[in-house]
N, C-alpha and C positions, 0 to 999 in steps of 0.2 A: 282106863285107857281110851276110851272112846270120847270122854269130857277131855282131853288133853289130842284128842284126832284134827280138831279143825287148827290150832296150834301151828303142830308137826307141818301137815300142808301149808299151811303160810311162810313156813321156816325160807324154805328156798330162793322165793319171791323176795321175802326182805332182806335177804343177805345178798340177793344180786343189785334191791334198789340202795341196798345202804354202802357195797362195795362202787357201784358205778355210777348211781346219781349223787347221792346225799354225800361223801366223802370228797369226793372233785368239787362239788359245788360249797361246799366250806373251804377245800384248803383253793380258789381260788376267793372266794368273798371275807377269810378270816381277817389276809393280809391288810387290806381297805380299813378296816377297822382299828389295828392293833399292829404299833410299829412301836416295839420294848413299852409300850403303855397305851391305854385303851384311848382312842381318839378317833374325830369325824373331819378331819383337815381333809381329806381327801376329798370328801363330799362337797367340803367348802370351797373349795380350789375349783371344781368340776362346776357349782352353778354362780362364781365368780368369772368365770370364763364366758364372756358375750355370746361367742360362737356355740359353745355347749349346750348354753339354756336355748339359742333358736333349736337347735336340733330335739331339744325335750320338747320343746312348746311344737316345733311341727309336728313330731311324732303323734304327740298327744292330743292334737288337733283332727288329723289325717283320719285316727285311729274311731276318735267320737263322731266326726263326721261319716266315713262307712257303716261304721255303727247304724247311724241314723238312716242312712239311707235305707238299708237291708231291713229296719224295720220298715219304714214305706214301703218300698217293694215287693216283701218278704210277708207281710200280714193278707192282701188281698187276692196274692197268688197260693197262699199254703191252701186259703177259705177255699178260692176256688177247685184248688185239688182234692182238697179234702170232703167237698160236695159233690163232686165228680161219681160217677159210677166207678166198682172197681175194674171193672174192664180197662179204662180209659184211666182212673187213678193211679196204675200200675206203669203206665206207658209215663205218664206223665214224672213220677218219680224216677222212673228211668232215665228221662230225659233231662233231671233234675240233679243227677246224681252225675253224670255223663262228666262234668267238666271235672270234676270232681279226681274220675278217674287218669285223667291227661297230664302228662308233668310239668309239674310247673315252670320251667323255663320254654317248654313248647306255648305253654301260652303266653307268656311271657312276649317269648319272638311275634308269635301270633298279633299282641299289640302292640309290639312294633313294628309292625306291616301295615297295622290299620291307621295308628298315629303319627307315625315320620313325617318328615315333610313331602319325602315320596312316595305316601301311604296312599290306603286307598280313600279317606274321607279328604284331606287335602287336593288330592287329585278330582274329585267328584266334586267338590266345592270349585276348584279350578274351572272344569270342563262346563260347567252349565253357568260360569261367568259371575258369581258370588264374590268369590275373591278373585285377588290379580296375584297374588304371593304365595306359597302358602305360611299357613299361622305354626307357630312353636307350639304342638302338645308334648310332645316329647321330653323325658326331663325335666316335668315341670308337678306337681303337686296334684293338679287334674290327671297326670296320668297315673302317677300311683294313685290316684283312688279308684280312678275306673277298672283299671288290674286288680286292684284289692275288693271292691265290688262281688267283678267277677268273681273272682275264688271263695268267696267266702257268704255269698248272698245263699247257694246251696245249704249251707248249713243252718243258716236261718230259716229257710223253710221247709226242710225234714223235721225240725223241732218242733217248727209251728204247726205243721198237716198231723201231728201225732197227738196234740192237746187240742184243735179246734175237731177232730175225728171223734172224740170224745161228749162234745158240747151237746148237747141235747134239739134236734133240728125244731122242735115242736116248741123251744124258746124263742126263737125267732117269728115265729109261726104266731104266738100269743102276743109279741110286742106287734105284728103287724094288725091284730085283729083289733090292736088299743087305740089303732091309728098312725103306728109310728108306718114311716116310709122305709122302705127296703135299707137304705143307705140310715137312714136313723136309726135303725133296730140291728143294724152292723155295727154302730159305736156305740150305741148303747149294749149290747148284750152280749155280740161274741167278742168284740177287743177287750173290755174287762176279764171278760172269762178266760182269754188267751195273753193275760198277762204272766203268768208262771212261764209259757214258752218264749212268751218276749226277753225275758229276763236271762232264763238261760241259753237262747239264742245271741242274749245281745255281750253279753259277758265270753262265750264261742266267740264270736265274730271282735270284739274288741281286744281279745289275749291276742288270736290271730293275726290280729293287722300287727297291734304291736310287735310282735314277736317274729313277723314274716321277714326274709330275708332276701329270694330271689325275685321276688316283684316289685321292691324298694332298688334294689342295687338296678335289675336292667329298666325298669322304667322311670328313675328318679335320678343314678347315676351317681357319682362324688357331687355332682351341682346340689343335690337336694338330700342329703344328707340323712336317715333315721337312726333314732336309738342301734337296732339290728347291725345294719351294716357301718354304722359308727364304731359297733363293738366288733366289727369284724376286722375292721381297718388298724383298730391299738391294739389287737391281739394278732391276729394274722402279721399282717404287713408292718407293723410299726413296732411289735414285741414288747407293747408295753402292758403287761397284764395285769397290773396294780389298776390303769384306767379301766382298762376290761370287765374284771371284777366290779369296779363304781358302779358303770353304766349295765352291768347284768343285778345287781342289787336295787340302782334305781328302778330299772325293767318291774324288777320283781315287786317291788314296794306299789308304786303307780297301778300295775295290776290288781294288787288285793283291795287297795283303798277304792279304786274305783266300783271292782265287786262288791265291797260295802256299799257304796253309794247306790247302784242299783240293788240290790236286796232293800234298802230302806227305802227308795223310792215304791218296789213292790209291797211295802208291808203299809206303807202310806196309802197307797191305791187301793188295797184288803181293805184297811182301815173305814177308807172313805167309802167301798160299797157297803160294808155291814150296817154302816150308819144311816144310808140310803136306805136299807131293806128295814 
């Protein structure tokens, strides 16, 4: 009875994941596939379509670009939290987690206060004589990244403060006694060593942008179109859920392929240090 206890408790879990997730998400993905005989026309229709594929390619652009940035950002702000005292580590996670807590269309509006053309950076730009107009960020590919940024740069760097917390400070300490300079013995020793959190940060941050839906629709709008609210618009409003299904299949596919590609870039990087040492 006891070898059959861990079982039992799981029973509940899978019978609400396989009633509520796994069930809806075959019988809307079976369709796509199998119409009286098993075929991929639907798929072929979907990147035949000129308009379709910019919406793949922006997506999928938007999503490697945030990506990248949150690592830049995300690496030398986790180091420096995570070398912090915890008095001050504590605050600072706090501070890190904060947007985190706020909902997403509050922030949302948020940058569209700051972006509009009668935001407050257009207006600041105006007033001190810079520009004569203001510029379009709104609606436009710059602003869903900056929103996506924002939401999502947190998650990279509670990932990253928990593996570089970890790092040994006295390896730092022995590449600087070798000669190396502060900032050399930061990519030499701790960005290799904090590549497992890059990784699973960046894979975090990369489902999330694709997969976002309220900071693509208000800051990007019908004008700039993503996977998300593409698939919102042929299910919601247009009731075509045969495309729905496509566009949540491709979602899904593009994701895990990319999660391979990052795993094998990390096990490429593994690779190359052991070969180094």
């Amino acid at each position: 009875m006891k070898n059959k206890a861990p079982y039992i408790l799981l029973t509940p879990g899978l019978i609400l994941l396989i009633v509520f997730m796994l069930l809806p998400l075959v019988t809307i993905i079976w369709p796509t596939f199998y119409d009286g005989k098993l075929t991929f026309g639907s798929y072929l229709s979907f990147f035949q379509n000129q308009y379709n594929v910019s919406v793949f390619w922006r997506t999928l652009s938007i999503s490697l670009i945030v990506t990248m940035i949150c690592i830049l950002l995300g690496v030398p702000t986790a180091y420096y939290i995570a070398r912090t005292s915890k008095k001050w580590r504590g605050l600072l996670m706090a501070m890190t987690l904060f947007p985190l807590l706020t909902n997403s269309v509050i922030r949302s509006f948020a940058w569209i206060n700051i972006l509009g053309t009668k935001g407050v950076i257009n207006d600041l730009l105006m007033n001190v004589g810079v520009i004569s107009e203001p510029i379009k960020m709104l609606y436009t590919d710059f602003a869903i990244i900056v929103g996506s940024v924002y939401l999502f740069l947190p998650l990279m760097i509670i990932t990253l403060v928990g593996v570089i917390e970890n790092i040994d400070l006295e390896m730092m300490e022995a590449a600087e006694t070798l000669g190396a300079n502060r900032f050399i013995a930061f990519l030499k020793v701790i960005l290799p060593l904090s590549v497992p959190g890059i990784i699973v940060g960046s894979v975090l941050v990369f489902s999330g942008t694709l997969s976002a839906y309220t900071t693509p629709q208000l800051l990007g709008g019908n004008q700039k179109m993503m996977l998300s609210t593409f698939l919102y618009q042929n299910a919601m409003t247009l009731g075509n859920w045969q495309s729905a299904g496509v566009i949540a299949v491709i979602m899904i596919v593009t994701t895990i392929i990319v999660m391979k590609l990052f795993n094998m870039v990390a096990a490429k990087l593994d690779k190359r240090g052991g070969e180094h040492a």
